[in-house]
C-alpha positions in Angstrom: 102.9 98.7 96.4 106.3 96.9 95.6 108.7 95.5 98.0 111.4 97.8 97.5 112.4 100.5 99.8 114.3 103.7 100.7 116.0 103.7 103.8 117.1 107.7 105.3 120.1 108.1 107.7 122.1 110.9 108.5 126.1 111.0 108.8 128.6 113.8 110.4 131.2 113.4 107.9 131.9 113.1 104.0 134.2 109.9 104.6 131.9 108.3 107.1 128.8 108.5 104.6 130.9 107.5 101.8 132.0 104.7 103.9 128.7 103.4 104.9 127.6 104.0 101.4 130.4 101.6 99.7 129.9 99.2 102.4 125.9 99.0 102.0 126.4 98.2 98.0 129.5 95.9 98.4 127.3 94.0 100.8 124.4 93.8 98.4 122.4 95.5 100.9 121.5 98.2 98.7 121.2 99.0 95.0 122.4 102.5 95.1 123.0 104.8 97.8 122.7 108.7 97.1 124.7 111.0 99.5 123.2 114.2 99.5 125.9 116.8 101.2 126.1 119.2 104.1 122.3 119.4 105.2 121.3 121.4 108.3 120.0 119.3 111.2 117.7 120.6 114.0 117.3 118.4 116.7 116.5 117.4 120.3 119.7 115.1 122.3 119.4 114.2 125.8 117.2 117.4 126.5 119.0 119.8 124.4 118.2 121.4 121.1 121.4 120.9 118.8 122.3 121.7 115.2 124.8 120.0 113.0 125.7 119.9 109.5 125.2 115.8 108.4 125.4 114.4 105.3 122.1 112.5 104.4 121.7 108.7 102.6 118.9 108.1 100.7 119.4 103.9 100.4 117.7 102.0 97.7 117.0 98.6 99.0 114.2 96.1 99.3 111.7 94.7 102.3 114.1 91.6 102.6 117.1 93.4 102.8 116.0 95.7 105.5 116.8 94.5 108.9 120.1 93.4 107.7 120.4 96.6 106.6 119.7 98.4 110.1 122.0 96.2 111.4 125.1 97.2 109.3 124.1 101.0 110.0 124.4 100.1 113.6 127.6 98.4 112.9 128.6 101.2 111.2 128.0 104.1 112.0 129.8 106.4 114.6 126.2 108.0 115.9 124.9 106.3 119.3 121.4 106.4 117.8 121.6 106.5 114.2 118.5 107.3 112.0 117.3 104.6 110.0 113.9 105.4 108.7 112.2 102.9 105.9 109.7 104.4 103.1 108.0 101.7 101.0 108.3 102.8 97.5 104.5 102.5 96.1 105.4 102.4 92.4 108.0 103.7 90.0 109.9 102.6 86.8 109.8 98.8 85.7 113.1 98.1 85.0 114.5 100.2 88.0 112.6 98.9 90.6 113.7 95.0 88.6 117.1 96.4 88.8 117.0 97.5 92.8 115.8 93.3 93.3 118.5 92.1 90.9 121.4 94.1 93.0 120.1 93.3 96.4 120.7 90.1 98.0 
């Protein structure tokens, strides 16, 4: 297991994820942040089932970094609850996983 991470939240716009996503890496809160566009989202609010298209963030980032990290989503993001799900990343390339420690502060 390494200490790096991937951290998934979801956002209802194109500007807002591209927001969060320059604001993460100008921070040094994460490496890279992927924005994967215009997902469908089934989900339960405040006894309801809803559906919404979201853009989704797949954050590079490491163990250290993290609860910074939750806080600037919080900050951030327009949501009231915002996802923020961490996944320790067991193993992967070297000089990638060097590179996410060496971006992240």
């Amino acid at each position: 297991m390494t200490d790096k991470r991937l951290v998934l939240t979801t956002c209802v716009s194109l500007d807002e994820a591209r927001n969060i996503a320059q604001t993460l890496v100008e921070r040094q809160l994460a490496a890279c942040v992927n924005i994967v566009p215009e997902i469908e989202s089934v989900y339960r609010w405040k006894g309801e089932v809803e559906t919404a298209t979201e853009w989704l963030l797949v954050i590079k980032t490491t163990a250290d970094a993290f609860n910074r990290l939750r806080e600037a989503l919080s900050e951030l993001h327009s949501y009231d609850l915002p996802e923020c799900i961490e996944i320790a990343i067991e193993d992967g390339s070297a000089a990638y996983l060097m590179w996410i420690g060496e971006s992240v502060r």
